[in-house]
N, C-alpha and C positions, 0 to 999 in steps of 0.2 A: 504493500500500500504506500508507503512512504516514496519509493521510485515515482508513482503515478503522480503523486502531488509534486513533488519536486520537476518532473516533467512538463506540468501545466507552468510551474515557474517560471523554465528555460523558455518555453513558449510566447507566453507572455513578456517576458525581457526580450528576444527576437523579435516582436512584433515592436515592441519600444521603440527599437533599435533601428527598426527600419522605417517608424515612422520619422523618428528624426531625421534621418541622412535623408529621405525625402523631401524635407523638409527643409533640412541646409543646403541641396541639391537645387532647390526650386527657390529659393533667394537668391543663391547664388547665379540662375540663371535664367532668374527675370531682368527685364532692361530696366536701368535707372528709372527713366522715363514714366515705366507704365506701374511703379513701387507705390500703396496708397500708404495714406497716415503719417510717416516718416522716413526717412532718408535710407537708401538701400543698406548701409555701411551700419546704422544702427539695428534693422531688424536679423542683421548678421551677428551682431553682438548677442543681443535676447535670443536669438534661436542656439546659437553657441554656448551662449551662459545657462539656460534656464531650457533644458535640453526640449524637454514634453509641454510644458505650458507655455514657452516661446515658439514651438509648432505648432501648438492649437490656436493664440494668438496673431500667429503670421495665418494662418492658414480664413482664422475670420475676418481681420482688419487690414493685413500689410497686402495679400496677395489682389495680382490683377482680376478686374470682372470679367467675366466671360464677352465677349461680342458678339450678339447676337444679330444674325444676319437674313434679309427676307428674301426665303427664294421667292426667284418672279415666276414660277409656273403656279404658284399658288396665288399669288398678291395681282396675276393677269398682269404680270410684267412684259408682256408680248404672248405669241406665238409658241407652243409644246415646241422642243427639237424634235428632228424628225431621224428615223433611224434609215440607213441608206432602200431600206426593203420599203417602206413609206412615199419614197418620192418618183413620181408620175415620170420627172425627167432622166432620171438615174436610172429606171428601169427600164426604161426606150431607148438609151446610149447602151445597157448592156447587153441588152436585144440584139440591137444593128452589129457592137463586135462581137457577138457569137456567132452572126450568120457571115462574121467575114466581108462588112460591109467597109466601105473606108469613107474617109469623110471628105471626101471630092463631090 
């Protein structure tokens, strides 16, 4: 019995473990620019110093927002693409060079 808890421990400090260096990984390689709340260099310090509660804090306050982008085949931003087997004229030019026609 003792192994099995002691295993849940290792587990548990593993998963720590990787939450942080995700954590210092994705500071590290966000652009100054797009850093919210305070200055890139400082939420490197809290995430370094304050290993787990400076990744749950980077992770709600320092990290970029997502961009969220509107496809235009839903918002009627034009015309569906059309897939080559779709178009009237692409199927007429494959026509003509299968029968070995030329375009004179």
């Amino acid at each position: 019995m003792a192994y099995s808890s002691g295993m849940a421990g290792v587990l548990i400090g593993l998963a720590l473990l990787a939450f942080w260096l995700f954590s210092l990984f994705d500071v590290i390689t966000t652009p100054e620019e797009e850093v919210r709340q305070s200055p890139k260099a400082v939420w490197l310090i809290i995430v370094t110093a304050v290993p787990i509660v400076g990744g749950v804090f980077w992770m709600m306050r320092g990290r970029p927002k997502a961009v969220v982008t509107a496809d235009p085949i839903i918002t009627g931003g034009g015309a569906a693409p059309k897939g080559p087997d779709d178009d009237p004229d692409f199927l007429k030019e494959l026509e003509r060079r299968m029968r070995g026609e030329s375009d004179a």
